[in-house]
N, C-alpha and C positions, 0 to 999 in steps of 0.2 A: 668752603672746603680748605684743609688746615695744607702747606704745601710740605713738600717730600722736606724729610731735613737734609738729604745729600744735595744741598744746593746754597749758590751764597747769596742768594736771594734776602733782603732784609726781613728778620722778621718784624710781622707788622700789629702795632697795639693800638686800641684808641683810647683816646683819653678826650674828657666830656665833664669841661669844668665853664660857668658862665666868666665870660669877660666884662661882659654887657650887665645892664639891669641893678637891682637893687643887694642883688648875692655877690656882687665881683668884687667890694671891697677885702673880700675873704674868697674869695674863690680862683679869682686871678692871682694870689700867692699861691693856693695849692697847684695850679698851672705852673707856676716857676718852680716849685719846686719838685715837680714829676720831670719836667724838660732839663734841670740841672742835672739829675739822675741820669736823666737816659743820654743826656749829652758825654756826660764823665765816661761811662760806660763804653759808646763810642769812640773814646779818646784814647781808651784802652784795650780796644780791636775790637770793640762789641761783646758779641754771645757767642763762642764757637767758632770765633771769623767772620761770623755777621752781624752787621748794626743792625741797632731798634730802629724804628719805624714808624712814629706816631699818626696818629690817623687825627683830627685835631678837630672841635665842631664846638661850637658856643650856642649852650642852652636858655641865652638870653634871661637868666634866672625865670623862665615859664616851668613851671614842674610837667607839664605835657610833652613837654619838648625834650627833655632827659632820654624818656622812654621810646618816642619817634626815633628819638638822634640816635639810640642806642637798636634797635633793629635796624637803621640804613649803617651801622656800623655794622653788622652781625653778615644782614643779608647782602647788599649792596657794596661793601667795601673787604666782604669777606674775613672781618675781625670778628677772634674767639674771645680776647682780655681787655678788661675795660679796664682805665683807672681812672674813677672820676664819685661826683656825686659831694654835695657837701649837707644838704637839708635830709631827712628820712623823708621827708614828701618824694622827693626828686631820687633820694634811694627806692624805695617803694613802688617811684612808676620804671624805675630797670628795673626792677625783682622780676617781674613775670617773664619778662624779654629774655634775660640770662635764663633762667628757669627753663624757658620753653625751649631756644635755640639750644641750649647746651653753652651757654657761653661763660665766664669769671670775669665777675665784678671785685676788683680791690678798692674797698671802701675806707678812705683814709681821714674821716671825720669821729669826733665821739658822738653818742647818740644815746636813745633811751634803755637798751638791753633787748629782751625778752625777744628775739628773733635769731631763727638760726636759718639756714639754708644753704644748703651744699652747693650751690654757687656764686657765694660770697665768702670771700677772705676781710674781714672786718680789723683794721688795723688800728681805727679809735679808743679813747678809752669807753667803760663802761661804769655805770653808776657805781658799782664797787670797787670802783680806780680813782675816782675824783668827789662824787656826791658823798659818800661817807666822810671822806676826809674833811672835805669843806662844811658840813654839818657842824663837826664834831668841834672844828676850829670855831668857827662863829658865836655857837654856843660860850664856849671858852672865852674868848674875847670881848665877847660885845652881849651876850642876852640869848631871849627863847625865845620871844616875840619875831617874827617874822612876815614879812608880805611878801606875795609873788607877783610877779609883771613877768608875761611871757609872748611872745610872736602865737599869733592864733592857726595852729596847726600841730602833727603830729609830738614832736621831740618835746616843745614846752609843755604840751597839757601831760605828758606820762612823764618828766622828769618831774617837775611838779608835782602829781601823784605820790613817785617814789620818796619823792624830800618831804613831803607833807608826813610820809610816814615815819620816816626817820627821826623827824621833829617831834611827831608826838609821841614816840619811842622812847625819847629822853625827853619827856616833861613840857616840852614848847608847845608854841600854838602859832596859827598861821592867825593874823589877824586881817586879810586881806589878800584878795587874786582877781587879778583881772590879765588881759590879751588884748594885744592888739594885732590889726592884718600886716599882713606878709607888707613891706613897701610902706608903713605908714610914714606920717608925716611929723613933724617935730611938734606942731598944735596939737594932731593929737595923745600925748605925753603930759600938755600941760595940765590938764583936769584930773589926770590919775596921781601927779605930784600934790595937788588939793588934798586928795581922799588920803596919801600918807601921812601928809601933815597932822590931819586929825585922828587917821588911826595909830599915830606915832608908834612904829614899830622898831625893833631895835635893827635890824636886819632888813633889810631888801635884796629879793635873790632873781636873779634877770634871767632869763631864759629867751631875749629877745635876740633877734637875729639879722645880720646884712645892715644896713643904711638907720633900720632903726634901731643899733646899740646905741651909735652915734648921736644920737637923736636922744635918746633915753638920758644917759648922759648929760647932755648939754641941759635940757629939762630941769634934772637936777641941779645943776650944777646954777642954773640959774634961778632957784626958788628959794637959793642960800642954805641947802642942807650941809651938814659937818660933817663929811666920810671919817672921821675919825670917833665921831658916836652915834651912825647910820653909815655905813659901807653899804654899797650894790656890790653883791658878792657874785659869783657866775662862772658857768663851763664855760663860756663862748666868748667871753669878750678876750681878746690876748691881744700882743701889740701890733700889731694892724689895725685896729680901733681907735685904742689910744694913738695911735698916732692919727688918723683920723678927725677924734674929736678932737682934739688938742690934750699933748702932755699933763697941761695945768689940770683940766678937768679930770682927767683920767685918774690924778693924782688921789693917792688912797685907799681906792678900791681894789678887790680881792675875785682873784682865777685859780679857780683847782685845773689843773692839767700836769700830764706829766712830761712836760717839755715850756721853757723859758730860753729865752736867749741868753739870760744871764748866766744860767750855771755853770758851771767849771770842769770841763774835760777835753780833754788833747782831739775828741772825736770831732764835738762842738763848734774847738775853736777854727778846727780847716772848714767845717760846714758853715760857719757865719764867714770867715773869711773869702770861702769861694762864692759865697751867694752875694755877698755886696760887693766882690771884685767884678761880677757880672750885671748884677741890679741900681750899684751905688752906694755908696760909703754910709748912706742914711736909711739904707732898704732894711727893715728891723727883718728877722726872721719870728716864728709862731710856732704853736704848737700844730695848726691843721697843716701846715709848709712840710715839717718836718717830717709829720706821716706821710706824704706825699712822698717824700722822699726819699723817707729808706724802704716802704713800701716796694717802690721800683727795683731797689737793689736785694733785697729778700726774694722779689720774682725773678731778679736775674741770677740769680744764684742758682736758683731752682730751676729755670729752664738752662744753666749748663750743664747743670747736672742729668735732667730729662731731654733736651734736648729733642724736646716737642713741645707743641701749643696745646695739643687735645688738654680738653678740661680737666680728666679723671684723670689722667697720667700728672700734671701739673697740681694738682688739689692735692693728692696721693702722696703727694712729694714732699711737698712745702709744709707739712706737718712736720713739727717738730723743731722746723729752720730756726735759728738764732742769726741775730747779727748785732752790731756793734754802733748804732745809731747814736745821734748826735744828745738823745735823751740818756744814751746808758745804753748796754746789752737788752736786747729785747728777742721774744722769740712765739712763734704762733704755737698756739694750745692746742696741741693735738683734740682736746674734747670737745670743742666750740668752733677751732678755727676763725678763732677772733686774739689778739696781740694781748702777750702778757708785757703788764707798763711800770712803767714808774709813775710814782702819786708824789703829788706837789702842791702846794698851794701858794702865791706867789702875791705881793701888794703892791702895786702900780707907784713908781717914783716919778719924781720930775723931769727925768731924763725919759722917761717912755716906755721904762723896763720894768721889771719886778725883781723885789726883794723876795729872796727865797724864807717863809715863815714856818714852811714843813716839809717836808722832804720822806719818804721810806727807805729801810734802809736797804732792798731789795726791790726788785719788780712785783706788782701786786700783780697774781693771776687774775685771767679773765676768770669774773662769772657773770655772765649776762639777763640770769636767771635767777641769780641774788638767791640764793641756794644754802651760799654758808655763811649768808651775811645776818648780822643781827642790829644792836644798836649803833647808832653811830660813832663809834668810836677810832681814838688816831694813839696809833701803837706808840709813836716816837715824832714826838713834836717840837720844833727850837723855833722858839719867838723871841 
């Protein structure tokens, strides 16, 4: 039950990112960065005269556990807003929970598209914010030949689907796909480095996730391939990773997202500055961080202006919202309710970070149903 808003009772949100497990080397950054938000927030009298309220639970990266965690959030702790979720598996087991309670999921990862649901605010990019671009570059750069390696579950087998089409939209061919489990282990990476070797492809495009990017990576990196005429190209991996595997190895390799630490704006530079004046001078910041946390600030805007929790009055709202995040102005698409972004494509230096190789010169709306999307192509490109 949502409480009266004549009260200075905090209002209270949960948020449901693993600390633990094989997801927390990425998921415990989006955790810092949903707590910077709400922290800041507080520091500026809250929402109305009340502070946020985090309701706080670690889903031990078990994707079962998400959706438990998220009804003793609903029923039990009396939370309508969740901010959490980093895999679609672990989105997927909230979907029903929000759904059925009546509760809102902000979902602040990119993911595969083709899902909508009027209780989720989807704040990642979608294939038509990052996979087109990064198609379109690879091609360009390096070839048409490509191989997939993805985490075996929901986001790799349909990103991969949609890249496979895009590739042979413009002339390529996938020469190679294979998965491996959620949590694998660094051996098993080494027998799929074989299978590249011989399918020599120009391109390898990772779709792998949590402990085994790192892992994927070092593999490579250890079979002596040249990112400079084989790149691992990818949504997922950003510096949390390479920092991770190490700098050196990271080195080269290529991320579509539309958020780097590197870029250049006055918004950026307070958001890197306040996140390692609290985390450490050496805390890189991401692209899943940064959804996290303007995320926050997009819903607190909207509940001052609502100045209620109820889901529909909140949903109802927040269409339309803009704000001025650390990526550039972004703002939720009235027609999806999923985040119009910026498209980036960015290539791992020695320092940890990435060189911006593309950039739009505008935010790319959402389409998560790839609607108006056609060949892979990149409007405005500097390499």
């Amino acid at each position: 039950m949502i409480k009266p808003t004549d009260t200075s009772e905090p209002w209270r949100v949960g948020v449901l990112f693993s600390r633990t497990g094989f997801m927390s080397v990425i998921e415990e950054t989006q955790l810092r960065g949903t707590l910077l938000a709400i922290d800041q927030i507080n520091d500026s009298g809250g929402i109305n005269g009340r502070p946020l309220e985090p309701v706080i639970y670690d889903p031990g990266s078990d994707t079962r556990s998400y959706g438990q965690l998220a009804k003793r959030l609903m029923v039990v702790d009396e939370v309508s807003t969740i901010f959490g979720c980093y895999t679609s598996a672990s989105r997927k087991s909230v979907l029903p929970v929000v759904e059925r309670l009546n509760g809102l999921l902000w979902y602040p990862t990119l993911y595969e598209g083709f899902e909508f649901s009027p209780n989720v605010i989807y704040t990642g990019a979608t294939p038509n914010q990052n996979s087109m671009q990064l198609c379109s570059l690879l091609m360009k750069l390096y070839g048409d030949r490509f191989f997939f390696i993805g985490s075996d579950y929901i986001y790799p087998r349909e990103s991969n689907r949609i890249m496979r089409e895009m590739v042979a939209r413009s002339g390529g061919s996938v020469v190679g796909e294979r998965y491996v489990r959620l949590g694998a282990s660094r051996l098993e990476f080494e027998p799929i480095m074989q299978e590249i070797k011989l399918a020599k492809p120009d391109v390898i495009f990772s779709t792998v996730v949590g402990d085994g990017t790192v892992f994927l990576y070092q593999a490579y990196s250890d079979k002596g391939f040249d990112p400079k005429k084989m790149p691992i190209a990818s949504l997922t991996t950003c510096e949390a990773e390479i920092a991770a595997m190490g700098h050196d190895v990271g080195e080269g390799h290529l991320t579509a997202a539309p958020y780097f630490q590197g870029i250049g704006n006055n918004q950026n530079s307070e958001f890197v500055k306040s996140y390692q004046k609290r985390y450490g001078d050496d805390a890189p910041t991401n692209m899943c961080l940064e959804s996290s946390y303007f995320q926050v600030n997009v819903f607190a805007k909207t509940l001052e202006r609502a100045n209620s929790l109820e889901t529909p009055v909140l949903r109802a709202m927040v269409m339309g919202s803009e704000f001025e995040a650390p990526q550039g102005a972004v703002s939720i698409n009235p027609n999806w309710a999923h985040a119009d972004l910026w498209s980036r494509v960015g290539r791992a230096n020695r320092n940890g970070q990435f060189d911006i190789l593309f950039e739009s010169r505008t935010t790319v709306k959402a389409d998560p149903f790839l609607i108006g999307s056609g060949r892979c192509t990149v409007a405005a490109a500097a390499v």
